[in-house]
N, C-alpha and C positions, 0 to 999 in steps of 0.2 A: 255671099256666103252666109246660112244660118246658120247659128250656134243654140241649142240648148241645154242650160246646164241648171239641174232640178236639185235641190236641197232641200231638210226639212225645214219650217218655219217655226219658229216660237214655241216648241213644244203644244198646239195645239190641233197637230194633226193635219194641217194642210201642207200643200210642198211650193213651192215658190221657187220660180225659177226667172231668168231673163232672153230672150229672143233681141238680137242683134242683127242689123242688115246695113250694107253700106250700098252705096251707088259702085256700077260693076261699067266696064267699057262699053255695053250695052245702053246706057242710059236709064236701066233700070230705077226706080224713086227708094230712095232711103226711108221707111218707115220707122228707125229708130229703135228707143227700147220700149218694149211691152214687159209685163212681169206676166208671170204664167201660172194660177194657184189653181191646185189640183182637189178638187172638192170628192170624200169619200164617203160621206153617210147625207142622209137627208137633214137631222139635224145642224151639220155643218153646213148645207146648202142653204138654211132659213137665214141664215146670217147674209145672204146675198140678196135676198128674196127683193127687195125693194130698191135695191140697184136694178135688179133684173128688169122688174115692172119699169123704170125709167129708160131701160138701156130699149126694151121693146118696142115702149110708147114712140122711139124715134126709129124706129126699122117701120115702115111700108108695107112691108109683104109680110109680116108678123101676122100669126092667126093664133086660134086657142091653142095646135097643136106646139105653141112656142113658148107659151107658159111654165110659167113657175108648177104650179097646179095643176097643169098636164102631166108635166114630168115627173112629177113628185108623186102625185096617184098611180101611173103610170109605172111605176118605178116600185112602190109600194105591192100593186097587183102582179108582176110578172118579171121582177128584178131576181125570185128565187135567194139564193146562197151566192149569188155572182155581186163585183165587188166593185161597188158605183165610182165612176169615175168622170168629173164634171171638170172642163178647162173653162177658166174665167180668164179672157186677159183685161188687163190694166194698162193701160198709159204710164206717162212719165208721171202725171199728178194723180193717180190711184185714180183713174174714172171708168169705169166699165166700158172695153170696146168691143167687144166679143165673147161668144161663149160655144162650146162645143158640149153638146148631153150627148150623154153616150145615145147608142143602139141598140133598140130594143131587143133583147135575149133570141134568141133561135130557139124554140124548142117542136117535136114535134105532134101531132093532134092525132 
């Protein structure tokens, strides 16, 4: 079973939450706790920015489209009035293991 449960952090505008999983009679693997912080403006996303470039550098299939730089111009050019929403997780020792950028806005031409 997952559980998330999001609260806000430190008066700084990000939300912070935890992701829990146990082993199920399936033999499923225990991944533990992840923290789950919810990134809302691009200046709050620069504070990751060098996590990010590390957390990259050890992904494989990372292209430009997986940048910091991508998503932030990206996001700049055609995010509109729509309300940025970046999941960063964390480990048990705060280390960057994932991250989810939103999707790109739908508008039509």
């Amino acid at each position: 079973m997952t559980n998330l449960n999001v609260k806000p952090d430190k008066g700084d505008g990000v939300e912070v939450g935890l992701l829990q999983s146990s082993c199920n009679n399936d033999g499923d693997t225990n991944f533990g706790n992840l923290s789950v912080r919810v990134f809302r403006t691009i200046d709050d996303l620069g504070k990751l920015r060098v996590r990010w470039e590390d957390l990259l550098a050890q992904y494989p299939q990372g292209s430009t489209f997986s940048t910091w730089e991508w998503l932030t111009t990206r996001w700049r050019a055609f995010g509109g009035d729509q309300q940025l929403h970046v999941l960063a997780f964390e480990d048990g020792s705060s280390q960057l293991v994932g991250l989810i950028p939103p999707p790109l806005p739908r508008e039509s031409l």
